[in-house]
Structure formats: structure tokens, C-alpha cells
C-alpha positions in Angstrom: 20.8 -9.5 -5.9 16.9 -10.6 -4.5 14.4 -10.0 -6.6 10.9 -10.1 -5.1 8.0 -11.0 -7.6 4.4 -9.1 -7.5 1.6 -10.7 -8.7 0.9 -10.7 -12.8 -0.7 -7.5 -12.6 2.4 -5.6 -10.8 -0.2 -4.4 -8.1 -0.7 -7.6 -5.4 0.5 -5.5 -2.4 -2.2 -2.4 -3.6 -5.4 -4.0 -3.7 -5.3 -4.7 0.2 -3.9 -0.6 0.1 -6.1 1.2 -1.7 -8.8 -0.6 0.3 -7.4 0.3 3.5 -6.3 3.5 3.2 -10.1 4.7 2.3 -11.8 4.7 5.1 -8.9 6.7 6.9 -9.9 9.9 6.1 -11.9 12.8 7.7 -14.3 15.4 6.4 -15.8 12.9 4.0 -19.3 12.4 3.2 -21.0 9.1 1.6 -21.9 11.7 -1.4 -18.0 12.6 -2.0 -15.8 10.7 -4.0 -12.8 9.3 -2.8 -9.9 7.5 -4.1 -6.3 6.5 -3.3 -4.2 6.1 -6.7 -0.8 6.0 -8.4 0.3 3.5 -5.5 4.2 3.0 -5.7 6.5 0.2 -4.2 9.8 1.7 -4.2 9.0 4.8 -5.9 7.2 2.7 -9.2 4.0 2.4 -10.3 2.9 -1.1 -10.7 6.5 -2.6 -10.2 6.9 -6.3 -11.4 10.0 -7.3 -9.5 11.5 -5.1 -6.6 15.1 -5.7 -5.4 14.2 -4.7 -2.1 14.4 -6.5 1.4 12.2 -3.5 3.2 10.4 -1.9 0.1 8.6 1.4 0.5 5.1 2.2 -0.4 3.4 5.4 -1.0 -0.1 6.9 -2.6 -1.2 9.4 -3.5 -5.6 10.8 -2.5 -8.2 12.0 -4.8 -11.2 13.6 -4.2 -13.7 15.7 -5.5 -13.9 18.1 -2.1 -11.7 20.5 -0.6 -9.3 20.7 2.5 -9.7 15.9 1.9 -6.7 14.5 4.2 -5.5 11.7 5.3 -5.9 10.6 8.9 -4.0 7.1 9.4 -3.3 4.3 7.4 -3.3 0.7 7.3 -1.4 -1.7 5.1 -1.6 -5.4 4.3 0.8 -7.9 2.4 -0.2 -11.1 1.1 1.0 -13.9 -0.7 0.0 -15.4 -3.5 -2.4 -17.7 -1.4 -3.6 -14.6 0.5 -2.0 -15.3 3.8 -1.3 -12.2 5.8 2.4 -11.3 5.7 2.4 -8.3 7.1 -0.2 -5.9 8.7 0.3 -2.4 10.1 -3.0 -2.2 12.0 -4.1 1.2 11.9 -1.3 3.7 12.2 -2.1 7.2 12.9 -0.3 9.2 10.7 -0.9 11.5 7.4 2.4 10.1 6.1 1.8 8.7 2.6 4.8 8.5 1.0 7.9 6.6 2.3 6.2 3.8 4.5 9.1 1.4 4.7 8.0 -2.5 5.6 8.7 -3.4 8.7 7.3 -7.1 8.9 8.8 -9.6 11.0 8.1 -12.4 8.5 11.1 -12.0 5.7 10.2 -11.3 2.5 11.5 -14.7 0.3 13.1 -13.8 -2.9 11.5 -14.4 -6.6 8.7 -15.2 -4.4 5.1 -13.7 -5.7 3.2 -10.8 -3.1 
């Protein structure tokens, strides 16, 4: 069984998401307020360990206006040093739930991401 280790927090792959994922929306103004949260790696919040060779990420969007979706996404992997494992670019797509990785660098058990 391969374990793979997130950072001490149990968020490393989410700061690089949440980030990401903001500015992919439409029908937002600088006034409104916008956030991604509850990010899941394999259907858990905040996970610590994943057992997981092609994990799947989700979030879910808050804001305080109406009719607020999503318009693509982006997501980013690092390491522990912050080198780039993986990087979806922008994908067009309101999909925000299921996104499996699909990296060609392998993901290295008990290492941290």
C-alpha cells in the first residue's frame, strides 16, 4: 500500500488551488466576494496521507452574488521544495468535483506535496 504525504498542514496541493481556481470565474465584480473552499483530495478535507497513485481533487465556490459559476480551472502540484509537479494550464471546464491527476511525473510514495 503507497501512502503519499501532504504537507504538515494536510492542505499543500490547495494553496496553489484555491489560488487558481479564483480568477476563473465570470459575472464577478472587484466589489463581490469570492472564495473557493472545502477543497478535497480523494473526497477528504485536508487529508494527511492519501493512498492514491491518481488522487482526485474537488472544491466547492462561495460567493456573496447570485447565478457565480465556474468557468475553467487550473491546478498545480508541488513539492515540498515548490517545484512544479504537475500543472493543468487552464482547462475549460465547470467541472469541480472529480478532477483526477493526470501528471506525467509519478507521484513517489511517503513523499511530502
Amino acid at each position: 500500500m503507497n501512502w503519499y504525504r501532504f504537507n504538515k498542514k494536510g492542505i499543500g496541493i490547495f494553496y496553489q488551488l484555491t489560488i487558481l481556481v479564483l480568477y476563473t470565474f465570470v459575472n464577478c465584480t472587484s466589489s463581490s466576494s469570492l472564495s473557493v473552499q472545502k477543497t478535497t483530495c480523494e473526497y477528504q478535507e485536508s487529508p494527511f496521507l492519501v493512498n492514491s497513485k491518481t488522487p482526485r481533487f474537488g472544491w466547492q465556490i462561495f460567493s456573496d452574488r447570485n447565478q457565480v459559476e465556474q468557468s475553467a480551472y487550473s491546478i498545480e502540484i508541488a513539492d515540498a521544495e515548490n517545484n512544479i509537479i504537475w500543472n493543468t494550464g487552464k482547462v475549460k471546464s465547470n467541472q469541480s468535483q472529480h478532477i483526477e491527476y493526470s501528471g506525467e511525473n509519478v507521484l513517489v510514495s511517503g513523499k511530502e506535496y
